[in-house]
C-alpha positions as CSV (number, residue, x, y, z in Angstrom):
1,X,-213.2,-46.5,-205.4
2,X,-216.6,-45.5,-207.2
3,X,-218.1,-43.6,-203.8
4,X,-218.7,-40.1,-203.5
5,X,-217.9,-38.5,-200.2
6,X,-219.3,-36.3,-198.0
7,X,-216.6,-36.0,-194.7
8,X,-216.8,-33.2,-192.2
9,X,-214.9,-29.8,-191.9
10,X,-214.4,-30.2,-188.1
11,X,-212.7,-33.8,-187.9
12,X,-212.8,-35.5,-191.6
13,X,-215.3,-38.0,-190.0
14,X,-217.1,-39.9,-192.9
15,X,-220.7,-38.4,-192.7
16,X,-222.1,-40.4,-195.7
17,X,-221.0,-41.9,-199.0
18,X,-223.3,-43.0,-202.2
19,X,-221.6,-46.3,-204.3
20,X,-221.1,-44.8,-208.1
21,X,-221.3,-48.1,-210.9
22,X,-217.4,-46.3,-211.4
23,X,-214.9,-44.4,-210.7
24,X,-215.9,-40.2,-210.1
25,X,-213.0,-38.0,-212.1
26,X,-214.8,-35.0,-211.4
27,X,-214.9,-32.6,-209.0
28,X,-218.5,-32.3,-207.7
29,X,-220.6,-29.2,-208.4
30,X,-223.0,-27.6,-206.3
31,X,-226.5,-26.2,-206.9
32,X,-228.3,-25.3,-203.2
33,X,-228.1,-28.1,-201.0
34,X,-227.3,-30.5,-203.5
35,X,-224.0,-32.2,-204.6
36,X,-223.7,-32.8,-208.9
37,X,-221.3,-35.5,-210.2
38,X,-221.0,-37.1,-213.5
39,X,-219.1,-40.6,-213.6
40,X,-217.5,-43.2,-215.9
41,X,-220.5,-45.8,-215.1
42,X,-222.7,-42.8,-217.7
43,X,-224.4,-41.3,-214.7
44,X,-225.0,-37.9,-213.6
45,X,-226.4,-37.7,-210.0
46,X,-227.9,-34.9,-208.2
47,X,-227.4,-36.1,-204.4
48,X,-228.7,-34.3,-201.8
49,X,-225.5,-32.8,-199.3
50,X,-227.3,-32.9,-196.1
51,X,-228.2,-36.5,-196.2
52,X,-226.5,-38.1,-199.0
53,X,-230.1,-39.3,-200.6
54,X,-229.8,-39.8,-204.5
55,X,-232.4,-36.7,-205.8
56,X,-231.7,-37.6,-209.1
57,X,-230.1,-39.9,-211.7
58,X,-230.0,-39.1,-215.4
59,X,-228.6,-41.9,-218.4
60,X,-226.0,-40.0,-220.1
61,X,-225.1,-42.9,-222.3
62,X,-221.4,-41.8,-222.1
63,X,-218.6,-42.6,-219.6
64,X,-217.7,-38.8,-218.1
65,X,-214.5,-37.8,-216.8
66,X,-214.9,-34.2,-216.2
67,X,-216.7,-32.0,-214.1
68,X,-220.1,-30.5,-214.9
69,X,-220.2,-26.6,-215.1
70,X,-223.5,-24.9,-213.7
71,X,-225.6,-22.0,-214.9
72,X,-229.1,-21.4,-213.8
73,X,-229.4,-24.8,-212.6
74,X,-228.7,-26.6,-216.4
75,X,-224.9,-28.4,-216.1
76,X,-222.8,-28.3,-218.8
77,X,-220.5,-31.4,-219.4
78,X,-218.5,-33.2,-222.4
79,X,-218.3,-37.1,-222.6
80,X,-215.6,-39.4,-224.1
81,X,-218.3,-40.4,-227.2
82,X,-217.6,-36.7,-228.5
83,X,-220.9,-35.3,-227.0
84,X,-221.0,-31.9,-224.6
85,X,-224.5,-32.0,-222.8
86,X,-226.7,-29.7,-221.7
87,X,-228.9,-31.0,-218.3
88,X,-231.7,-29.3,-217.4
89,X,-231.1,-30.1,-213.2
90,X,-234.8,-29.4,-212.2
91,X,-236.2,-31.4,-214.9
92,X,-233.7,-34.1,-214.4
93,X,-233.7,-34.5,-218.1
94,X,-231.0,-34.3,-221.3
95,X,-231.7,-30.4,-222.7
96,X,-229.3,-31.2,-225.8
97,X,-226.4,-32.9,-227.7
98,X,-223.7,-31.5,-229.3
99,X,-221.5,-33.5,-231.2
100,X,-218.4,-32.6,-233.8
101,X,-219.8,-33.7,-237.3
102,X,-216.5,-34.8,-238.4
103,X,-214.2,-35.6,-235.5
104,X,-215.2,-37.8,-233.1
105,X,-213.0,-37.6,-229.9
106,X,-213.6,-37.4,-227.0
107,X,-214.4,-34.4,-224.3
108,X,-212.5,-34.6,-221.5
109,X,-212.0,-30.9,-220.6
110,X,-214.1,-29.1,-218.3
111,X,-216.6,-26.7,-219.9
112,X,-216.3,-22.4,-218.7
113,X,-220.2,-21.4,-219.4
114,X,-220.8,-17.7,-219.5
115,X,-224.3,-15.6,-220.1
116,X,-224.2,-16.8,-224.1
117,X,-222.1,-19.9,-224.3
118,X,-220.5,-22.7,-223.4
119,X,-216.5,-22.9,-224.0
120,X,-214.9,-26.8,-224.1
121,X,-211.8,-28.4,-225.0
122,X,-211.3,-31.5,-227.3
123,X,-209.0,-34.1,-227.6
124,X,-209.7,-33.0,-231.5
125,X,-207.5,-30.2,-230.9
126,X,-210.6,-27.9,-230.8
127,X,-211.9,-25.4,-228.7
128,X,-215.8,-25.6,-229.0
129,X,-218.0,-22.5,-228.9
130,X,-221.4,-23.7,-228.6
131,X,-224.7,-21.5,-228.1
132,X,-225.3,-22.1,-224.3
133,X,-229.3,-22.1,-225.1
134,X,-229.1,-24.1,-228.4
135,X,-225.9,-26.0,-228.3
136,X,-225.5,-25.3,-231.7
137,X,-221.4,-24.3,-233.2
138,X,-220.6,-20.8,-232.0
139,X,-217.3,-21.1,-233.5
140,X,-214.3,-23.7,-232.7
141,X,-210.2,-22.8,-232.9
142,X,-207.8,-25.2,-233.9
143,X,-204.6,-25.4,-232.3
144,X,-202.0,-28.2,-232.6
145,X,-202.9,-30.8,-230.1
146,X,-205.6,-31.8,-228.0
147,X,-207.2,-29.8,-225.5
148,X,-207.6,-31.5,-222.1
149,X,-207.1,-28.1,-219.8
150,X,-210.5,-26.5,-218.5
151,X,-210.9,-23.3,-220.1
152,X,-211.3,-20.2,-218.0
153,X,-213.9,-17.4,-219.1
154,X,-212.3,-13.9,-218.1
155,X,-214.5,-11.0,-219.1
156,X,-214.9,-10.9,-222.9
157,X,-212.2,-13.9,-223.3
158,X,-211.2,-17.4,-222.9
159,X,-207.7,-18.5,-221.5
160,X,-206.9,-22.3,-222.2
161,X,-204.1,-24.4,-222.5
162,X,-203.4,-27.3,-225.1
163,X,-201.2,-30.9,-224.6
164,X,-198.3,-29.2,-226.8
165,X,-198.1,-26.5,-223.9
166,X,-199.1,-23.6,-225.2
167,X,-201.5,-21.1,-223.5
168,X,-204.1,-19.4,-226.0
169,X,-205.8,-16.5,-225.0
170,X,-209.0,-15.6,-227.1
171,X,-212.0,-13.1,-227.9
172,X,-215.2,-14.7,-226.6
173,X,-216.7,-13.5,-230.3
């Protein structure tokens, strides 16, 4: 219904809501007292938890379905015009743009970040290692359809699932 939600542990009572421009796919993030959502209206929004006041609102120029992934307060999100961004939180600005040179699909996996790198899915049947400072190509792996599943980080691997239903499981290098 394009709102995000902050209810109550003790009853579920509404204790605020902020209006979106559309609908919020993703599961919120949370960086110290602040709630982090990217939506389809091209939004990311840092909102503050305790009061539901808007901190900040960055133009991503891209309607977002998935959830951002957090690492020293830059979130890490892909966007359905074949883009994964890096947003600098504090800053409130864009850090860098990644985008497949010859594939253009769109991102709707949820990124795994780690010390080095940031680890997405593509619906270009792709999984994208990019350089987590840089966001240049690590390395990518084909597999046989697209890649909607959130990859999971696991020590010195990555475990992710593709549409055809297969589970990979892959060195990090």
């Amino acid at each position: 219904d394009q709102y995000l939600y902050c209810l109550s542990e003790q009853d579920g009572a509404l204790i605020w809501k902020v209006e979106t421009g559309g609908y919020v796919h993703s599961t919120p993030a949370v960086i110290d007292q602040d709630a982090i959502i990217a939506g389809c209206d091209g939004f990311f929004r840092r909102v503050s938890i305790n009061d539901g006041r808007v901190q900040a609102k960055i133009d991503l120029q891209a309607y977002v379905a998935a959830s951002p992934a957090i690492r020293d307060n830059r979130a890490y999100v892909g966007t359905f015009e074949n883009q994964v961004l890096c947003v600098d939180m504090e800053k409130a600005k864009i850090l860098w743009r990644y985008e497949n040179p010859i594939r253009n699909f769109a991102f709707y996996s949820s990124a795994a970040v780690n010390e080095r790198l940031v680890i997405i899915g593509g619906r270009d049947k792709l999984l994208h290692a990019l350089n987590r400072e840089t966001g240049q190509k690590a390395w990518t792996f084909a597999t046989k359809s697209r890649i909607d599943s959130s990859p999971v980080i696991a020590g010195d691997r990555v475990v992710f699932g593709s549409k055809s239903g297969v589970i990979y499981m892959l060195s990090l290098d």
